[in-house]
C-alpha positions in Angstrom: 0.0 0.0 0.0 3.0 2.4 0.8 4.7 1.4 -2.4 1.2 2.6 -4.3 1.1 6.0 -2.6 3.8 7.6 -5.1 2.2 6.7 -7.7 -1.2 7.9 -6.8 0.1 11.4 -6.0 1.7 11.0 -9.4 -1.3 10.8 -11.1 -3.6 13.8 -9.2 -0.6 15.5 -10.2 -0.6 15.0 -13.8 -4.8 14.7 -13.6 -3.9 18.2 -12.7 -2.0 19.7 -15.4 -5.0 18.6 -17.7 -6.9 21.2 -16.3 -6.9 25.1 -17.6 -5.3 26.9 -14.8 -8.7 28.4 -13.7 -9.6 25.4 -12.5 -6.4 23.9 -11.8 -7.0 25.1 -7.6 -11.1 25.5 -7.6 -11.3 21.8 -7.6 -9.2 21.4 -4.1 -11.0 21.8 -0.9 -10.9 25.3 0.6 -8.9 25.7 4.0 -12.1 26.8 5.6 -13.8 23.4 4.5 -11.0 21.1 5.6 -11.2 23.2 9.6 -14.7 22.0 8.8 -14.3 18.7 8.2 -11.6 18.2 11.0 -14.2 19.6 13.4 -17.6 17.6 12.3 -17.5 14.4 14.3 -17.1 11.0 12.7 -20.4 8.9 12.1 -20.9 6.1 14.2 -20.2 2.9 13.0 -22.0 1.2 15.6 -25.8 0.2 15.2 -27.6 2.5 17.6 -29.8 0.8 20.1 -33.3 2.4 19.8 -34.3 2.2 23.1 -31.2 4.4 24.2 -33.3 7.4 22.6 -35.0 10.1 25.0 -37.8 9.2 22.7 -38.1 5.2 23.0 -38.5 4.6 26.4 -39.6 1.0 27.3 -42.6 2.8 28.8 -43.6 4.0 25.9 -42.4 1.3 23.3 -45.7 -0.9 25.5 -48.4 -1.1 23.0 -52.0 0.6 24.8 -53.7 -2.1 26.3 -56.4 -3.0 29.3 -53.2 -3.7 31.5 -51.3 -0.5 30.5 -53.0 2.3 30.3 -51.3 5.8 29.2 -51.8 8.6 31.8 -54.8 11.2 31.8 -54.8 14.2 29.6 -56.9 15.8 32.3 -58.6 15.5 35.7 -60.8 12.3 35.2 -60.1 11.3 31.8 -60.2 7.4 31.6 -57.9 6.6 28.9 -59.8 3.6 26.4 -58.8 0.8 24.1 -60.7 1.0 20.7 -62.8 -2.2 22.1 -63.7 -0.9 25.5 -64.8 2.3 23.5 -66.8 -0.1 21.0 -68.0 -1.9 24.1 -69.1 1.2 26.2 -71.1 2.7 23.1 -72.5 -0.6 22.7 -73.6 -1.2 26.1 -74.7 2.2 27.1 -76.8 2.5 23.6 -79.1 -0.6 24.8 -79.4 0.4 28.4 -80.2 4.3 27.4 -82.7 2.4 24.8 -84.5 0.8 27.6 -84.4 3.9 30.0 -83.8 7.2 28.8 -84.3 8.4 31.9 -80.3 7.3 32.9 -78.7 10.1 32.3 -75.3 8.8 32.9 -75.8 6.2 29.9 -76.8 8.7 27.8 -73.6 10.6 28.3 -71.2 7.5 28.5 -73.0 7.0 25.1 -71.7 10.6 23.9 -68.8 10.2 24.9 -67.8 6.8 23.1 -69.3 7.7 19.6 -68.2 11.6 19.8 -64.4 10.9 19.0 -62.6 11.1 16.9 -64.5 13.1 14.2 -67.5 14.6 15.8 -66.4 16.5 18.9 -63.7 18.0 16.7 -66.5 19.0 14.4 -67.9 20.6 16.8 -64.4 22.1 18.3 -63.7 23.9 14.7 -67.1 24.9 14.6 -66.3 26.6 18.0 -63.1 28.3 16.4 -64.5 29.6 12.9 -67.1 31.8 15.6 -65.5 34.9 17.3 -67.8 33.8 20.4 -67.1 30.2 20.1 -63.4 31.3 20.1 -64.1 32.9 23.6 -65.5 30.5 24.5 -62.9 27.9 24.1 -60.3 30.1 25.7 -62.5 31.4 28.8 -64.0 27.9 29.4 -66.7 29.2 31.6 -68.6 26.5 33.7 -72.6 26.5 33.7 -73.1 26.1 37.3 -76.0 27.1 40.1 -72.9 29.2 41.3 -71.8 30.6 38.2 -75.3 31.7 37.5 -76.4 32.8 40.7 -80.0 31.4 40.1 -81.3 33.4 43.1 -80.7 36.8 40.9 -81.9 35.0 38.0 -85.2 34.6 39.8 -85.4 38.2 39.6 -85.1 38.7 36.0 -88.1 39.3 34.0 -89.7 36.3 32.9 -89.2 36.7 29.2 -85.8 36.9 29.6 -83.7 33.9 29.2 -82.4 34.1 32.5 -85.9 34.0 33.7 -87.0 31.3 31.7 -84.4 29.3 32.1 -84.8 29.1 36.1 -88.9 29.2 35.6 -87.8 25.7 33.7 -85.3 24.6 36.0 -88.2 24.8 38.9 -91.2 23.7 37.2 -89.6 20.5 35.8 -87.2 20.2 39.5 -84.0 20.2 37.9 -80.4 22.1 38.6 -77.7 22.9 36.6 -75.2 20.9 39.1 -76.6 17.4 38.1 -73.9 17.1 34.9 -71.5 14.9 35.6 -67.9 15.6 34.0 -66.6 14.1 30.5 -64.4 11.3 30.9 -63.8 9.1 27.8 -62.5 11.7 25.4 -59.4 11.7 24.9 -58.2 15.4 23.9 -58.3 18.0 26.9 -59.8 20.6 24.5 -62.4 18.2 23.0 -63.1 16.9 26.7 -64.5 21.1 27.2 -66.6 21.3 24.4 -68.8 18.5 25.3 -68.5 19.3 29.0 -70.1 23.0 27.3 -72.8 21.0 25.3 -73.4 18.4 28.0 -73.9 21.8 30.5 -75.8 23.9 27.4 -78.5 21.3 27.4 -81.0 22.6 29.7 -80.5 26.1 27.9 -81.6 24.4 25.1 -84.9 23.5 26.5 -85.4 26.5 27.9 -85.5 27.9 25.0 -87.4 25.9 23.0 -90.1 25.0 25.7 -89.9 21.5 25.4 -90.5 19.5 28.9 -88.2 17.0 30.4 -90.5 14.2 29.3 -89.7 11.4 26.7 -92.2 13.1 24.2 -89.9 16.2 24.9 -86.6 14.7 25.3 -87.2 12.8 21.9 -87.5 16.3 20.1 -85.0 18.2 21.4 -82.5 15.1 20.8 -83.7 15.4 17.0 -83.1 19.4 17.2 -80.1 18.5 18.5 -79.3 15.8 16.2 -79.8 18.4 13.3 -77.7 21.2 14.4 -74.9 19.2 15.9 -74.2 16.0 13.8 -73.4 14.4 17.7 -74.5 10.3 17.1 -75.7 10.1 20.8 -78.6 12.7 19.7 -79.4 10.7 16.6 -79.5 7.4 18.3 -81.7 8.7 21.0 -84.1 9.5 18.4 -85.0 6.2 18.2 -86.5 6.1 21.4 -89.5 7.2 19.4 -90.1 3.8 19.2 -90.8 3.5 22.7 -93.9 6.1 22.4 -97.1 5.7 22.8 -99.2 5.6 19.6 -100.8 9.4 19.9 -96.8 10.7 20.8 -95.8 9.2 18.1 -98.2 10.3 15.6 -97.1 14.1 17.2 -93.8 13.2 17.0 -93.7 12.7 13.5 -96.3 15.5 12.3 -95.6 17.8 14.1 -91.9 18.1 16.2 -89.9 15.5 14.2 -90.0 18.0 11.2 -89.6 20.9 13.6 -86.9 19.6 14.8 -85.1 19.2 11.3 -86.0 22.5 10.0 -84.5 24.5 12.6 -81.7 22.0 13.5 -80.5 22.7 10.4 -81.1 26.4 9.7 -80.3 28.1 13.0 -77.3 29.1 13.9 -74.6 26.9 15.6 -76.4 26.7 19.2 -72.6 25.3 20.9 -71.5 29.0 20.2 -73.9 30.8 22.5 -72.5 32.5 25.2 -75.5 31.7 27.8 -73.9 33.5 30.6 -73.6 36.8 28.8 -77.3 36.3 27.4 -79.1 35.9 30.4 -80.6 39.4 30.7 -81.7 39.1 26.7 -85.2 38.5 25.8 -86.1 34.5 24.5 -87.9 35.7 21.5 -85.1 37.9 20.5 -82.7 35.6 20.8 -84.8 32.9 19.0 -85.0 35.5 16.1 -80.9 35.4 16.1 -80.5 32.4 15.9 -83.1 31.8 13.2 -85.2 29.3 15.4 -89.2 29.2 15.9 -90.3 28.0 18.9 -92.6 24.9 18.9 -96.4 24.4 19.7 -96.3 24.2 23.1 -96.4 20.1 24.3 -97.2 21.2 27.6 -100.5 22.5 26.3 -101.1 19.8 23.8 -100.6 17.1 26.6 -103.1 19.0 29.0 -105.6 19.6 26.5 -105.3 15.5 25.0 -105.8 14.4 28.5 -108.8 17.0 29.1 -110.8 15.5 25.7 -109.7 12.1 27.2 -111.5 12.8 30.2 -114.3 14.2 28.9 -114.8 11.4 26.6 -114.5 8.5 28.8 -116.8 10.2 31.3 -119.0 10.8 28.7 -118.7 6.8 27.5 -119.6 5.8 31.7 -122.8 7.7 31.2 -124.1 6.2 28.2 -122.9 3.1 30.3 -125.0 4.1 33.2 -127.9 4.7 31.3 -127.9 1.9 29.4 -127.7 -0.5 32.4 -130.9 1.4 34.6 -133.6 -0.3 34.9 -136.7 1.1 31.9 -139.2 3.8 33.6 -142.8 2.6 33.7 -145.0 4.4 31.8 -148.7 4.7 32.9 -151.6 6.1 30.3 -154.3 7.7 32.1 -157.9 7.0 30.4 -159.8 9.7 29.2 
């Protein structure tokens, strides 16, 4: 090898006199770039062991399962595996099906179909709307507190303060009966169907629908049509658990409601509630481009009045049918 090393200078040398003399010295390396080169460390020969890496920790190298679990992205958060999520949507779908009046179903059932495309719907819904934006970044809390019913209970009762507690005592509910989100993963997402979960009773409140299963069935369609959430669209279905003369309504009367405002009004997830508590119902029905249903309430009431009626009226033909006949005597002339 030492006896080739003459002979190889030998020929960059004459390699060199072949070139003009302009470009006899461009093609050497610059004193600056050989510094450089001295100073760049040598590549590693050695195969590098991945989990030497800040970034390939045996913690995390562990596939997500039922025995590891990664840690919460928030307070409460209960991290799932895509089975347990199937298997909680499934499970809390039947159950809600069978009683809608368990709440906590119907929100485990939110929960488990609302990620991963729905919630974030409704997230960039939030920040396309100056409001929703202010939301988001504020994160205010609807709470008995936070609203300080007692002062609501002073408001005038077309306002939407005043209806909304007028509703809150006539059907015996508070706003402190919401339990937290827990099954969605991101801590953003988490808030804006905590805000929907807590915007709920607004939203009967301003339709006027009751917290009955005639009512409940509505406002999920409404719902349904102005959110895209799955959870309001399969609670439609507990239509099927109506009686015939709710169902009939249902269908003529609040189903296509529901679906022409849904659809129409404006995003309802971007309503600052706390801010419009002093504003008057109609007015902010008229903003948000929703008509407010026949009132069920009255329907309901007026149903069970012709009901009455009519079955009284059926236990007196009854009654007279069963007496006994009335003699008849004819007096001779």
């Amino acid at each position: 090898m030492k006896a080739l090393q003459p002979c190889l200078r030998s020929a960059r040398r004459s390699s060199l006199s072949l070139l003009p003399p302009s470009r006899r010295y461009s093609s050497l390396p610059s004193p600056v770039a050989i510094s450089a080169a001295a100073s760049s460390p040598l590549p590693s020969t050695t195969t590098s062991n991945p989990l030497s890496t800040p970034f390939a920790s045996p913690t995390q190298s562990r596939a997500f399962s039922v025995l590891h679990r990664p840690p919460p992205n928030y307070p409460g958060h209960v991290p799932l595996t895509t089975i347990e999520r199937a298997a909680l949507a499934l499970g809390s779908g039947v159950l809600s099906f069978l009683d809608p009046r368990r709440g906590d179903l119907i929100a485990a059932l939110g929960e488990a179909t609302a990620t991963p495309y729905f919630a974030n719907r409704l997230r960039r819904a939030m920040l396309s709307h100056p409001t929703g934006r202010r939301i988001l970044r504020e994160r205010p809390r609807i709470t008995s507190t936070s609203l300080d019913l007692p002062r609501l209970r002073t408001l005038p009762p077309s306002s939407v303060g005043g209806t909304y507690v007028a509703w809150l005592d006539r059907e015996g509910v508070t706003p402190d009966t919401r339990a937290g989100v827990r099954y969605v993963d991101d801590e953003e997402c988490a808030y804006v169907m905590q805000r929907y979960r807590e915007s709920h009773d607004f939203y009967h409140a301003l339709t006027g629908l009751p917290v009955v299963r005639e009512g409940e069935v509505a406002l999920k369609a409404f719902e349904f049509a102005n959110t895209l959430l799955p959870m309001t669209g399969l609670s439609v279905l507990a239509v099927a658990t109506l009686k015939p003369a709710e169902r009939r309504r249902f269908w003529s009367i609040y189903g296509p409601w529901a679906v022409r405002n849904g659809l129409r009004s404006e995003e309802v997830i971007n309503v600052y509630w706390e801010e419009e508590l002093e504003t008057d119902v109609r007015e902010l029905r008229a903003r948000l481009n929703i008509e407010a249903p026949p009132d069920l309430r009255d329907i309901r009431k007026r149903e069970r009045a012709e009901r009455k009626r009519a079955k009284e009226a059926a236990a007196a033909v009854a009654a007279a049918a069963d007496a006994p006949p009335v003699a008849v005597q004819y007096s001779r002339v």
